[in-house]
N, C-alpha and C positions, 0 to 999 in steps of 0.2 A: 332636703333629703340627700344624704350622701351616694355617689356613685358607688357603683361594684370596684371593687380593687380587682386587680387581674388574678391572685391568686384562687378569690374568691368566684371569678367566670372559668376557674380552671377544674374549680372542684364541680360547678354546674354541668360544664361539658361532659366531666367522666364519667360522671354520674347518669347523665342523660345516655353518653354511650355504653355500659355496661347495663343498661334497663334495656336499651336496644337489641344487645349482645345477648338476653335473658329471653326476650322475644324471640329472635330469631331463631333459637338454640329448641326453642317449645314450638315451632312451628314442623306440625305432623301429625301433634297432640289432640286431638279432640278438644278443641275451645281452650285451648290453657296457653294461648299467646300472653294473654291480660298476665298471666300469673306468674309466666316465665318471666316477662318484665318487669314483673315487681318483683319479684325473685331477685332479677339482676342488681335491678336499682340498691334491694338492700342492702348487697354484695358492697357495690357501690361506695353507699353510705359509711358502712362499716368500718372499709380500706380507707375513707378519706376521715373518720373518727380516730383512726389508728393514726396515721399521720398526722395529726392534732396531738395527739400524745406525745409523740415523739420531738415536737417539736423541737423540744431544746437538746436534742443527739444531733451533735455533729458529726459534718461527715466523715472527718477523722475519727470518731468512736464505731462510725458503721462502719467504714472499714476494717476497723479493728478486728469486730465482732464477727465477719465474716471471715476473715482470717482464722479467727480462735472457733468458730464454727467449725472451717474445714479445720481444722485440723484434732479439735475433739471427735469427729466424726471417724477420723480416720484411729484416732486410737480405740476409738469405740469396735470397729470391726478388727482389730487388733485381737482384742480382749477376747469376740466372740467366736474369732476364728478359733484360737483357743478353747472356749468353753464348746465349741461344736464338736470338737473332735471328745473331750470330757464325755459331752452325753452323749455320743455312740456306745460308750461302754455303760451306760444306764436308758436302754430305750422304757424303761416305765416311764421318765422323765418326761412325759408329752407337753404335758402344762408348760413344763419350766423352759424347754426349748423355745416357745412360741411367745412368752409373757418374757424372759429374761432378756436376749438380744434388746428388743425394743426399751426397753426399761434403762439399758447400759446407753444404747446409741443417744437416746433424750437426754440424758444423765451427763456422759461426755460432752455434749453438742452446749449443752447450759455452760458448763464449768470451761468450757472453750472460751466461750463467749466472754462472761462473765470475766474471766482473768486478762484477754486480750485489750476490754476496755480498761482495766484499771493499768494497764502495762504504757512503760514508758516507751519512747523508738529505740535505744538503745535494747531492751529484753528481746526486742522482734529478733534479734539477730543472733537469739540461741532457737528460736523455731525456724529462721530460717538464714543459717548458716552463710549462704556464700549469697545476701542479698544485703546490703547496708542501707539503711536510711538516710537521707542527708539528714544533717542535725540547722535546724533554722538556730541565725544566729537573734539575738535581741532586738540588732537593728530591722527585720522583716518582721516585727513584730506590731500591728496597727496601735496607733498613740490616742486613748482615749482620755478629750480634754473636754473642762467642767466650763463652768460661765465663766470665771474669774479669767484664766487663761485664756479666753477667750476675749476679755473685753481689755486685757492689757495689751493685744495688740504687737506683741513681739514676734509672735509664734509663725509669722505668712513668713517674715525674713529671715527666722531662724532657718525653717525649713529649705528656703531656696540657694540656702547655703550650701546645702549636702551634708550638714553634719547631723541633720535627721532625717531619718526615713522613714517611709511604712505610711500605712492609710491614716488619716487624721477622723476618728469617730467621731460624731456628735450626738450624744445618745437624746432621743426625743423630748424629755423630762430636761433636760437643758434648755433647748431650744423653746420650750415653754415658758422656762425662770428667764429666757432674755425678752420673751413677748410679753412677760407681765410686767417685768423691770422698764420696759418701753410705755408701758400706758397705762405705769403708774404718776398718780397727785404728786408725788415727790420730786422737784425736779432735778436733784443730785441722781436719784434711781433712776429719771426718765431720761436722762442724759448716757449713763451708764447702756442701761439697755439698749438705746438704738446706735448708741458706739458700737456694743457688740454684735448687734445686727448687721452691722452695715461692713467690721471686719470680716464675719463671717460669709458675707455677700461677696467682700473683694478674694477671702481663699478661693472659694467655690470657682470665682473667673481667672484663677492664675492656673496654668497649664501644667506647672509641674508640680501639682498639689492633686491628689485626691480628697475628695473629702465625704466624708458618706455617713448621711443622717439614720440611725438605727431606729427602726419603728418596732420591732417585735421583742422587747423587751417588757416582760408584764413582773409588776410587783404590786406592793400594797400600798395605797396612798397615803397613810399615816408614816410611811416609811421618812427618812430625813435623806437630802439629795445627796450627803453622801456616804449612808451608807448603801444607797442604790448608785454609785457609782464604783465601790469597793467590789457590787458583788457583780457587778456586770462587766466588772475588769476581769475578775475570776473567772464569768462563762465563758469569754471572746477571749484569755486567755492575752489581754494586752496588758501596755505598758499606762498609765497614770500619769500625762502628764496638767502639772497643778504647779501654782506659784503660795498656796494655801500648806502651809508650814505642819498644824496639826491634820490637814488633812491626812497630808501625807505620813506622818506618823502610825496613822491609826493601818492606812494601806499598808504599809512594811511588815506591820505586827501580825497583819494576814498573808501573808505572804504575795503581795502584790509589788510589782516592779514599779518605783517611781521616780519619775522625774521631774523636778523644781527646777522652774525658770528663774529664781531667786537664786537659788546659790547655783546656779549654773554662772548665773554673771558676778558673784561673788569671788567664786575662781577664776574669771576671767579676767580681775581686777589687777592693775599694773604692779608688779612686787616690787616697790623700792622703800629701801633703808637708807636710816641716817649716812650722808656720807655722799650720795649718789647725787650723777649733777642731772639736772633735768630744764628744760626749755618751756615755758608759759605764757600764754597771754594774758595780762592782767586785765580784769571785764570792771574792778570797781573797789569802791574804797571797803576797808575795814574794819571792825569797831576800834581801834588805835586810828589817830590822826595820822601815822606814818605807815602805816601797814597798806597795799594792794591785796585782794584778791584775786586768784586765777581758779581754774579747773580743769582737772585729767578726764579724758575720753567716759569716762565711766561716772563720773559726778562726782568724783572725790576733790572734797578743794582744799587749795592749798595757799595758805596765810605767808605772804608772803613783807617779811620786816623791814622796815624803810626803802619802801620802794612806789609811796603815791606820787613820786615824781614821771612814773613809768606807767602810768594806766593807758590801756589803749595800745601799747606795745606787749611784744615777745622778749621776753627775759633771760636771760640764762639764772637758773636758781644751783643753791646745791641744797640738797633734801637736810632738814636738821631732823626736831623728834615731830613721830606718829600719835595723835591723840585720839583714840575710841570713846566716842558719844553715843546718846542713847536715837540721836540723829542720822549718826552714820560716820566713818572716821573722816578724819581732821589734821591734816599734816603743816606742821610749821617751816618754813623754809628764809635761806638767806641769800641776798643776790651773790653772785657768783664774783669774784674781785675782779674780773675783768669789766662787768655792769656797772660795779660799783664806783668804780673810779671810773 
């Protein structure tokens, strides 16, 4: 049996005290305490039903909405002030004095609302003039990341770098596909999963990382992970980050911000052309008798031409041509004639 979540002993309590509130309020009544507290209670109920609805408004749409509230309300009594002084010069008008006002202020008070939530932060500042919104830049924008990025493990050091920022999501449906990934028969899967488990364990313990498991995201289970990550990037209004190439495709096309840890280090990759002289360690021989192999910071290696007299040393090379593989590229190089000789 699962325990109460605290949300859940939060709805009990009000509940309980607005059933109190209902008693108290019938005590005078001739026997109608009983009644006044169920009275309350349904109050209660109701208020905490409606909150259930609401769930998925954020608090930047209610504030919105209050905003475009007061201020439909006040064009509302605008209008009326108007139509008041009209029907002085028609008092048969009784009905429409009494039914119209109310009719305008409900009217303006919807279309307040309604316009303020759809409104960007920039429009706020033709209703209100000498008030500016800051504009969030991208980077305070929370980075919602899937299994894969998760279990590649780059993402704790990227972070700690400062060149990302914002809370790190983990939406719960994730954290699910790395507990099934963990105990599953497969043991490439079951390796996979508790890798990611256990990155996830060391972000949680590093200090300059936030990182915050999202539980109240409800969708349909037939749904695919990700297109419940597409759209729960759309509600939390974050960024996508993913090392999953078509994921990320399909996110763009909806208008979600993404970011690949793939071609992040893509670009990061040393830019050298023929011509350029460059320094190596050579780790091992060739498929040529005479050829060393070395490698750049980044895993790009480089084939370097009669030089298996030098393995195990630092070389001076100069970059000859670039060759793109379906592997990854492939640079051929020549020792430098100072090495050489």
């Amino acid at each position: 049996m699962k325990l109460l979540t605290t949300p859940k002993i939060l709805c009990a309590v009000f509940i309980l005290l607005t059933a109190a509130i209902g008693g108290m309020s019938a005590i005078g009544f001739a026997s109608n305490e009983w009644m006044g507290a169920l009275g309350g209670g349904l109050v209660g109920c109701f208020i905490v039903l409606v909150d259930a609805g609401l769930k998925n408004l954020s608090f930047r749409q209610f504030s919105n909405a209050t905003v475009g509230l007061l201020v439909g309300l006040f064009c509302g009594m605008l209008i009326n002030y108007v139509l008041k002084e009209l029907f002085k010069l028609a008092p048969q008008a009784v009905v429409a004095t009494a039914v119209i006002p109310i009719a305008i202020q409900v009217a303006f008070g919807y279309w307040g609302m309604a316009l303020a939530i759809r409104a960007n932060r920039q429009e706020f500042s033709f209703l209100i003039p000498y008030v500016r919104f800051r504009q969030d830049s991208a980077q305070d924008s929370p980075l919602l990341v899937d299994s894969n990025i998760i279990i590649d493990g780059r993402i704790a050091r990227l972070c700690e770098t400062g060149f990302l920022s914002g809370a790190l999501v983990v939406p719960r449906f994730v954290l699910d596909e790395l507990h099934i990934l963990a105990d599953s028969s497969n043991g490439v899967k079951q390796e996979r999963g508790k890798r990611g488990l256990e990155y996830l364990r060391e972000m949680q313990e590093t200090p300059s990382l936030e990182v915050t498991i999202q539980e109240d995201y409800h969708h349909h289970h037939e749904e695919l992970t990700d297109t419940k990550l597409i759209e729960l990037a759309k509600r939390l209004g974050a960024r996508l980050l993913t090392n999953d190439r078509n994921l990320g495709r399909v996110a763009l096309l909806q208008g979600v911000t993404v970011l690949n840890l793939n071609e992040l280090a893509k670009a990061m990759r040393p830019n050298v052309v023929a011509g350029d002289p460059l320094s190596i360690k050579l780790v091992r021989e060739g498929k040529e008798d005479h050829q060393g192999v070395g490698y750049l910071e980044d895993g790009t290696m480089i084939v370097v031409n009669s030089a298996i007299e030098h393995l195990g040393e630092t070389v001076d090379v100069v970059i000859g041509s670039p060759l793109q593989t379906s592997a990854g590229r492939l640079i051929f190089a020549e020792l430098a004639e100072s090495q050489a000789s």
